[in-house]
BALUMMI-422295 format. One record per atom (N, C-alpha, C): residue in one letter; z, y, x. Coordinates in steps of 0.2 Angstrom, whole numbers, plus 5000, padded with zeros to 4 digits. Example, Ala and Ser with C-alpha at 12.3 -4.5 7.8 and 13.67 -1.06 7.14 Angstrom:
BEGIN
A503949725066
A503949785062
A503949845066
S503549895064
S503649955068
S503950005064
***
This chain:
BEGIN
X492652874901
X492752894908
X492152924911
X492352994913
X491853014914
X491653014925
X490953004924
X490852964932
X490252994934
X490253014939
X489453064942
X489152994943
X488453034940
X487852984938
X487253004944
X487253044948
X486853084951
X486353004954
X486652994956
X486352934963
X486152854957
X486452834953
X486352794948
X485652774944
X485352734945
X484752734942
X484652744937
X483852764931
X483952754925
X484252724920
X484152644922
X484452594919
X485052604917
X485252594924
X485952584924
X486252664921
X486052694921
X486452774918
X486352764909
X486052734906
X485952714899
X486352664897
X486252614901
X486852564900
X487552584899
X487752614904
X488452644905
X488552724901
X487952744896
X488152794891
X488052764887
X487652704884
X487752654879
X488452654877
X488652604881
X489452574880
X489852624877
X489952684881
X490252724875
X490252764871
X489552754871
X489152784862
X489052734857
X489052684860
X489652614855
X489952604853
X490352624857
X491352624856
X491452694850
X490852744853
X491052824847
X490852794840
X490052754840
X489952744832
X490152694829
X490452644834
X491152604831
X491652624828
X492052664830
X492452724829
X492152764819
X491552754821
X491352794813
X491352754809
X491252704811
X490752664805
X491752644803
X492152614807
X492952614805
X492952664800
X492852704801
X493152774799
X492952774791
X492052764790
X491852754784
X492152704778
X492552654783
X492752594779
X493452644776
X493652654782
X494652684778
X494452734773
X493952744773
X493852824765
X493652784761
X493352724761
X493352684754
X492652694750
X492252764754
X491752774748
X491352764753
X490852674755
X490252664757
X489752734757
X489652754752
X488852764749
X488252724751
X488352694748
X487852614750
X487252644745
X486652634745
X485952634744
X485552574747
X484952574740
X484452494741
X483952554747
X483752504752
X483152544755
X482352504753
X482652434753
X482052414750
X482152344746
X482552384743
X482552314738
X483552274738
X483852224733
X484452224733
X484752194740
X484252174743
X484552124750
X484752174757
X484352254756
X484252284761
X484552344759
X485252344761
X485652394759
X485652454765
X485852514763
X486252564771
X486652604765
X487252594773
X487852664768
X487852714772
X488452724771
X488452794775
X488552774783
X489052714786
X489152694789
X488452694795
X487952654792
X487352624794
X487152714795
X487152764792
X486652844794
X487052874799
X487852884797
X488052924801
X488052894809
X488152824811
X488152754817
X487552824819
X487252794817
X486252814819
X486352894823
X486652914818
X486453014819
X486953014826
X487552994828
X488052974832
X487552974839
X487252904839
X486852874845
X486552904845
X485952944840
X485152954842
X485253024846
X485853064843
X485953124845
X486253124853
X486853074854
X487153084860
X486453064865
X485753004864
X485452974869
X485153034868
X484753074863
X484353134865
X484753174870
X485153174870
X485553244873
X485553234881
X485753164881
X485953134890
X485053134892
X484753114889
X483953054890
X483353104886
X483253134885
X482653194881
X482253164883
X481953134885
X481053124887
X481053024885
X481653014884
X481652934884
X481452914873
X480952874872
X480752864864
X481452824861
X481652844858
X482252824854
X481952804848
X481952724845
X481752674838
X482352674835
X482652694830
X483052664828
X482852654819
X483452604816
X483152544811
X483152614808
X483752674806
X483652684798
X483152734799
X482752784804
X482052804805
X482352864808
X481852934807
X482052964808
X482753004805
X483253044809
X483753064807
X484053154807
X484353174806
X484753234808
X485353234815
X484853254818
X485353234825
X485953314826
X486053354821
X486453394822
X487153364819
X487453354824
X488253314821
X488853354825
X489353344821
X489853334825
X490153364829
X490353384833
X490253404843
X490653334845
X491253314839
X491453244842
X491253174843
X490453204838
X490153124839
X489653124844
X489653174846
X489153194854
X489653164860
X489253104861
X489553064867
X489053074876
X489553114880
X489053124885
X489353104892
X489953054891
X490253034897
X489952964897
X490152914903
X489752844903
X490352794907
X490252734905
X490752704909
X490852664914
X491352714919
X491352704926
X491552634927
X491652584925
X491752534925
X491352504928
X490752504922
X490152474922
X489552504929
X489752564930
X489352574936
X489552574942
X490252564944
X490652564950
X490452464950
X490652424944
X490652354946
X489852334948
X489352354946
X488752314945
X488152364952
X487852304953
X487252364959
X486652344954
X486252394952
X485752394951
X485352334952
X484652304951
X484152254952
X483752294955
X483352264959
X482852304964
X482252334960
X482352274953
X481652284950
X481752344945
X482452374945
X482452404938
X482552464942
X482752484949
X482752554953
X482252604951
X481752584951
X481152654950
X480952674944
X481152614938
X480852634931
X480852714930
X480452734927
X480352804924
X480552814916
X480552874913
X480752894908
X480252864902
X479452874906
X478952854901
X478952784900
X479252724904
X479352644904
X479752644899
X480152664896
X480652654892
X480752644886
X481152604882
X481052624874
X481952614871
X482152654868
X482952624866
X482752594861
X482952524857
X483052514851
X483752514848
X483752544843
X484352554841
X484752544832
X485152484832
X485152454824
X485952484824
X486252534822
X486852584822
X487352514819
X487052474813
X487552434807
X487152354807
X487152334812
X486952254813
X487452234807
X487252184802
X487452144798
X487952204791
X487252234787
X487752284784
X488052254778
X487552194776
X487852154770
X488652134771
X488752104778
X489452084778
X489752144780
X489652204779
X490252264781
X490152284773
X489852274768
X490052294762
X490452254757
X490552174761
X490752124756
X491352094760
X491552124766
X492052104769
X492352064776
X491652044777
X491652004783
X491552044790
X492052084790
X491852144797
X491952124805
X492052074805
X492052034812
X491352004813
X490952034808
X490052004810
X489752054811
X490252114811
X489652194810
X489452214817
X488852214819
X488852264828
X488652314825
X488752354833
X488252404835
X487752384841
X486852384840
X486652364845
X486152424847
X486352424855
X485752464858
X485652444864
X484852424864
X484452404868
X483952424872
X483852394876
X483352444883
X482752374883
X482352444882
X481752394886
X481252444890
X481052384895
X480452444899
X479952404902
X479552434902
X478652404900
X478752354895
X478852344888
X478752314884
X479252254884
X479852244889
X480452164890
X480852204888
X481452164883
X481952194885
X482252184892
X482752234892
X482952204901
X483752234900
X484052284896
X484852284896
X484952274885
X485652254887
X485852274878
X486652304881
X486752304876
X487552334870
X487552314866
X488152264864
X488352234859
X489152254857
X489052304852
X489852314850
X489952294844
X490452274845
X491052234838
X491652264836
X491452334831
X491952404828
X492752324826
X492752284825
X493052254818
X493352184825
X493452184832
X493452134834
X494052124835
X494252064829
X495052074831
X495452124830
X495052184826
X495752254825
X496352234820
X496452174818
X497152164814
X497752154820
X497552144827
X497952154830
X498052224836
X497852264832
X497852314836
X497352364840
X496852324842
X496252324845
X495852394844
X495352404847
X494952454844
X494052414845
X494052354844
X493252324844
X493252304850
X492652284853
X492552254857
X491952284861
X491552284867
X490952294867
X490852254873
X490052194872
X489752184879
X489052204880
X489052174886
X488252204888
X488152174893
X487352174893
X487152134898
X486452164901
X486152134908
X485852174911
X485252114915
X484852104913
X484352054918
X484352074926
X484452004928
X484652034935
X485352044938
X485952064931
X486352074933
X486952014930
X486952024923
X487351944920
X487752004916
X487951964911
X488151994906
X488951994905
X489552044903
X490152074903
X490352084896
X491052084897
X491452094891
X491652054884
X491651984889
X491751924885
X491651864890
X492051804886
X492151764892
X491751694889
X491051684895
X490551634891
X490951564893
X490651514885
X491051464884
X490451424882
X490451364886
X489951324883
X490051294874
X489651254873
X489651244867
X489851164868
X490151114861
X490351074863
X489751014865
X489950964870
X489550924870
X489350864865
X489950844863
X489750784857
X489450814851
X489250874850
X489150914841
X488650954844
X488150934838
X487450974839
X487551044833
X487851094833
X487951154829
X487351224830
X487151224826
X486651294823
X487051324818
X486851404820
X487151444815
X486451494812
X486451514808
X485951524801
X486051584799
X485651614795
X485951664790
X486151654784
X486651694783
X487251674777
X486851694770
X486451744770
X486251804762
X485351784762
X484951754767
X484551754769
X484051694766
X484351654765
X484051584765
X483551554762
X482951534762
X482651504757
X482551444758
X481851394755
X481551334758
X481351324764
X481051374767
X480751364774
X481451374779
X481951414778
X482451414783
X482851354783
X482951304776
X483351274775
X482951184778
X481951184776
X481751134781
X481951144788
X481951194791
X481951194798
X482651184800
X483051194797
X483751144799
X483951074798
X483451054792
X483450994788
X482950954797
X482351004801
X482250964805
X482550954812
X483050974813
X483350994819
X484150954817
X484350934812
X484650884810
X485350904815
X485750964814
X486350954815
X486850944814
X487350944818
X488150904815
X488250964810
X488251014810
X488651084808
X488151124807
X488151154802
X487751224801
X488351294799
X488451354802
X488651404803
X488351454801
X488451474792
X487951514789
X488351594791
X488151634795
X488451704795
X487851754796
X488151824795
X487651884794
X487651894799
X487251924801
X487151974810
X486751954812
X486351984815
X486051954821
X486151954827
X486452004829
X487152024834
X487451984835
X487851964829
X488351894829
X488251824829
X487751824828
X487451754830
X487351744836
X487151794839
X486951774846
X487751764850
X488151814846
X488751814851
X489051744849
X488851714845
X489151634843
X488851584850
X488351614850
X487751564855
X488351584861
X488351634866
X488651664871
X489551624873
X489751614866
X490351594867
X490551534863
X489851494865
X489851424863
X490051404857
X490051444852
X490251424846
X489451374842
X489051394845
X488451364841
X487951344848
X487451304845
X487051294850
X486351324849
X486351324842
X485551374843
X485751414837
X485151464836
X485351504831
X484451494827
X484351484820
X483751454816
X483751514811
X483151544812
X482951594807
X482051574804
X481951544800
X481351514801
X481251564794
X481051614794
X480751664790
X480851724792
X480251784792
X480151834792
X480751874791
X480851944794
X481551984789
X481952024798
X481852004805
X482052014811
X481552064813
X481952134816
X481352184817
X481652174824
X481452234827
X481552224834
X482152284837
X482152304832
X483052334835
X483552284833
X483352214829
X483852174829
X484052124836
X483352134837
X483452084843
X483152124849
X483352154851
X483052184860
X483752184863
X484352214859
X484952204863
X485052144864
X485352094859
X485452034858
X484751994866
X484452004864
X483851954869
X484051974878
X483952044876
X484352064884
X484952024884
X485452034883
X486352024885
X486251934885
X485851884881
X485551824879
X485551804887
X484951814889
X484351824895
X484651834900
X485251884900
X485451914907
X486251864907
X486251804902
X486751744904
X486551684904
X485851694905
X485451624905
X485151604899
X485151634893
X484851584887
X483951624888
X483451624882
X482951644882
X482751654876
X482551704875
X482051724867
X481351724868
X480851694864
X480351684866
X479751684855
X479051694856
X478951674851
X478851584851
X478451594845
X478351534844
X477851474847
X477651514852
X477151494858
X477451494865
X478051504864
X478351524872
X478151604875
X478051654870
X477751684874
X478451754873
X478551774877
X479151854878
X479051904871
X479351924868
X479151964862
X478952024867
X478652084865
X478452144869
X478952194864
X479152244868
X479652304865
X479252364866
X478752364866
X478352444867
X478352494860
X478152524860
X478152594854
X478152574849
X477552524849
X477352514843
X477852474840
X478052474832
X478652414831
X478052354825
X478152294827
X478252254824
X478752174824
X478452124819
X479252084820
X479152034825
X479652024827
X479851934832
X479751894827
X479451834831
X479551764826
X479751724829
X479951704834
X480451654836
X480751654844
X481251634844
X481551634850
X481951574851
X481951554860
X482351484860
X482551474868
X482751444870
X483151434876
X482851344876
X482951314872
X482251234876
X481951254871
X481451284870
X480851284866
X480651244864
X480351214869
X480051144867
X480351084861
X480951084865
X481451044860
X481251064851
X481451134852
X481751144846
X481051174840
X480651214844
X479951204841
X479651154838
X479551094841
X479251014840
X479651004835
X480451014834
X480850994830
X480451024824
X480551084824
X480451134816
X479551114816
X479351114819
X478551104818
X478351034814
X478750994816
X478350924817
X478750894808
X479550954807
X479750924802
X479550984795
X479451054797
X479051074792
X478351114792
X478151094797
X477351114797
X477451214796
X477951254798
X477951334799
X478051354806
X477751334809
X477751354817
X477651444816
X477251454815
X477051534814
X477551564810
X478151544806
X478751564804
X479351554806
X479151504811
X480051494812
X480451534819
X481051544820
X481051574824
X481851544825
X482051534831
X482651474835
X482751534841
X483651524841
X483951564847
X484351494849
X484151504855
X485051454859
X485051494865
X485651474868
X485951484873
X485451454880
***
């Protein structure tokens, strides 16, 4: 839907050309599945796949934000790309929904083009898009400026399309609260963590062992754990090893943060989103709680890393 952006601040003009540079490289990555031929390739090793899905996602987004946004840094996971695609995968309208419903924060009105950094994972959870589990697969594009996250995009190409659907997308905004999904808490009598499914070793496996839940919920994404958190399917999410870069988490911790949960390291301290890329190590919503948990039952405090709501 296309909506004059003239008077709309930076923020909010990204956010609302996200959403439906989402909904296009959702639409691709569908499209790579109905042809049958992935072209999946190791990038580093058997655990760390990309197909075609995951480059053409990337070229889709990086091309449409350079086109809207030319002065704003654009990170995305598969690196640099070929941004000439398409003319159909050049997305340059934005969603009037999103900007007619929401008023800007006061704090996010004057950002500049140099404050900004897009992070962008085109194929959140590629393992489950190659073995079948496509209701874990996102698209995530995240905003940060001076170093916080402060918006996300979380699209789900696979949500619910057996009945018709074309995926889902949310998003959220600090300051504003997060959409396109209905939050549910989590239940009260059952203490539920969800995990990664492909990932697991000894240290992720103490740091559940310390945190002694009712349930553990092993699934891929990092996208989709958080959406588990959101919509109370789980209470925390426990990654207690290395392997989370920062285009996995800057949407996710935005859209988290702007419904009240919190991402944090392992000192309580904000992850920073500036230029430079290195990894997160832990994130949590009581910290304290769940920290002392992991720490006190397996002595990796400097590796663990906890999402809740």
């Amino acid at each position: 839907m296309a909506t004059s952006t003239v008077v709309a601040p930076l923020v909010m003009r990204i956010v609302a050309s996200s959403i439906q540079i989402a909904n296009r490289a959702g639409r691709i990555i569908r499209d790579v599945l109905a042809k049958g031929d992935l072209g999946i390739v190791e990038k580093d090793g058997k655990d760390d796949l990309q197909t075609e899905a995951d480059r053409s996602a990337q070229r889709c987004i990086v091309a449409s934000l350079e086109k809207l946004f030319p002065n704003v840094t654009i990170i995305g996971e598969e690196g640099a790309c070929d941004t000439r695609v398409p003319e159909d995968w050049l997305v340059s309208d934005v969603n009037g929904e999103f900007l007619a419903g929401n008023a800007c924060p006061d704090a996010l009105k004057q950002v500049k083009e140099s404050e900004l950094v897009i992070w962008v994972d085109p194929l959140d959870g590629t393992s489950e898009y190659t073995q079948g589990f496509l209701e874990r697969v996102t698209v995530l594009i995240g905003i940060s400026v001076n170093d916080r996250a402060v918006g996300g995009v979380i699209h789900q190409p696979f949500f619910q399309t057996d009945s018709g659907t074309q995926g889902r997308t949310i998003w959220g905004v600090k300051g504003i609260g997060a959409g396109g999904f209905i939050p549910t808490r989590p239940p009260a009598d059952r203490f539920i963590v969800t995990t990664t499914r492909s990932h697991s070793n000894a240290l992720v496996q103490s740091a559940l062992d310390a945190l002694s839940p009712d349930e553990v919920l092993r699934v891929g994404g990092a996208g989709y754990k958080v959406l588990q958190l959101l919509e109370g399917k789980a209470h925390a999410y426990v990654f207690a090893s290395a392997g989370c870069k920062k285009w996995d988490t800057c949407a996710p911790e935005a859209v988290l943060e702007a419904q009240g949960g919190k991402l944090t390291d392992i000192l309580g301290r904000h992850y920073t989103y500036g230029k430079e890329i290195s990894t997160p190590i832990s994130c949590s919503r009581f910290f304290n709680f769940f920290t002392k948990k992991i720490c006190d039952g397996t002595q990796i405090a400097s590796a663990a890393k906890t999402c809740t709501r």
